[in-house]
C-alpha positions as CSV (number, residue, x, y, z in Angstrom):
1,X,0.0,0.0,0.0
2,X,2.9,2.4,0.7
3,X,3.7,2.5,-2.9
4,X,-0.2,2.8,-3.8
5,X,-0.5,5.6,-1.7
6,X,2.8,7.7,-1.7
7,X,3.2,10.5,1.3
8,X,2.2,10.5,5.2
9,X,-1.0,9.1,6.3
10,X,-2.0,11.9,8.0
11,X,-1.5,13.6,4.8
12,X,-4.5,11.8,3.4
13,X,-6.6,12.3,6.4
14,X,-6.0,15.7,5.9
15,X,-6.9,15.4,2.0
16,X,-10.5,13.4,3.2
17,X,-11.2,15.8,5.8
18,X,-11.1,18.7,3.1
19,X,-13.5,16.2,0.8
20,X,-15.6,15.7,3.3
21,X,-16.0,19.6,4.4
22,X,-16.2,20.4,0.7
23,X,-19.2,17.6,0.4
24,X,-20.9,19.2,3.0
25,X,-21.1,22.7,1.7
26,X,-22.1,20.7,-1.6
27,X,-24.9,19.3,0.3
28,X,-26.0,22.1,2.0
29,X,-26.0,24.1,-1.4
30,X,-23.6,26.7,0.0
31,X,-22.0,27.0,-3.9
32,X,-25.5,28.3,-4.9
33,X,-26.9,30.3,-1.4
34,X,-23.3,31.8,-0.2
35,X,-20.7,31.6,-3.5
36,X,-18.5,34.3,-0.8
37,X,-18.4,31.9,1.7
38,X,-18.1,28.6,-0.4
39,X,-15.2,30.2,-2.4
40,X,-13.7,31.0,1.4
41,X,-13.9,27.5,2.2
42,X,-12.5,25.9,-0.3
43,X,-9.4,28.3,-0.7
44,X,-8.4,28.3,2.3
45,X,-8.9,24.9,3.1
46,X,-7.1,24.4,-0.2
47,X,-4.2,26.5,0.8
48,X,-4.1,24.8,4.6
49,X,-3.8,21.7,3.0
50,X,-0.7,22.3,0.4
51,X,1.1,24.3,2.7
52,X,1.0,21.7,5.9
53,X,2.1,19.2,3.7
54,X,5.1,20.6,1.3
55,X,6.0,22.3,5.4
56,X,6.0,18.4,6.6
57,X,7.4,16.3,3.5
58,X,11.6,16.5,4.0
59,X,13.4,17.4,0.4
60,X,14.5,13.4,-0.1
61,X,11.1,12.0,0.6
62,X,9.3,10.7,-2.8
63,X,6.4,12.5,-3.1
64,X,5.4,10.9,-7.3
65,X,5.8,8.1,-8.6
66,X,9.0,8.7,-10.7
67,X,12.1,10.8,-9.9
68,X,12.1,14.1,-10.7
69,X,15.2,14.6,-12.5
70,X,16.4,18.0,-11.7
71,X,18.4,18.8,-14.1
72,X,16.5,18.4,-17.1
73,X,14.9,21.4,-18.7
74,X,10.7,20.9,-20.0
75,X,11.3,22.0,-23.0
76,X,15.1,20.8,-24.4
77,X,14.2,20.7,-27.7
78,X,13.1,24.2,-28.5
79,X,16.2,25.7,-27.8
């Protein structure tokens, strides 16, 4: 499962908690009653959750699937 689900569990409990808050202002129709207050929720609970975890994650932990390979440009072949 560890390779399955790269990153700290607690990550993805973070990542389901901000599904489940987002389901619920889904369900109470906050997108369509308070747009303000849904677009509040979701950035900032957006923003919580990619800060805590690019604060948490050390620089040699894996974090996708393949090496990143730093020192290769995007776009070598339009030079």
């Amino acid at each position: 499962m560890r390779k399955l689900f790269l990153g700290k569990p607690w990550h993805w409990a973070l990542f389901c908690t901000l599904t489940g808050l987002l389901w619920w202002a889904g369900t109470a129709k906050l997108h369509v009653i308070h747009f303000n207050s849904f677009l509040l929720v979701l950035s900032l609970g957006s923003l919580a959750l990619v800060v805590l975890v690019v604060r948490t994650t050390k620089p040699e932990e894996q974090v996708t699937r393949e090496k990143l390979d730093e020192g290769k440009s995007d776009n070598a072949g339009t030079e």
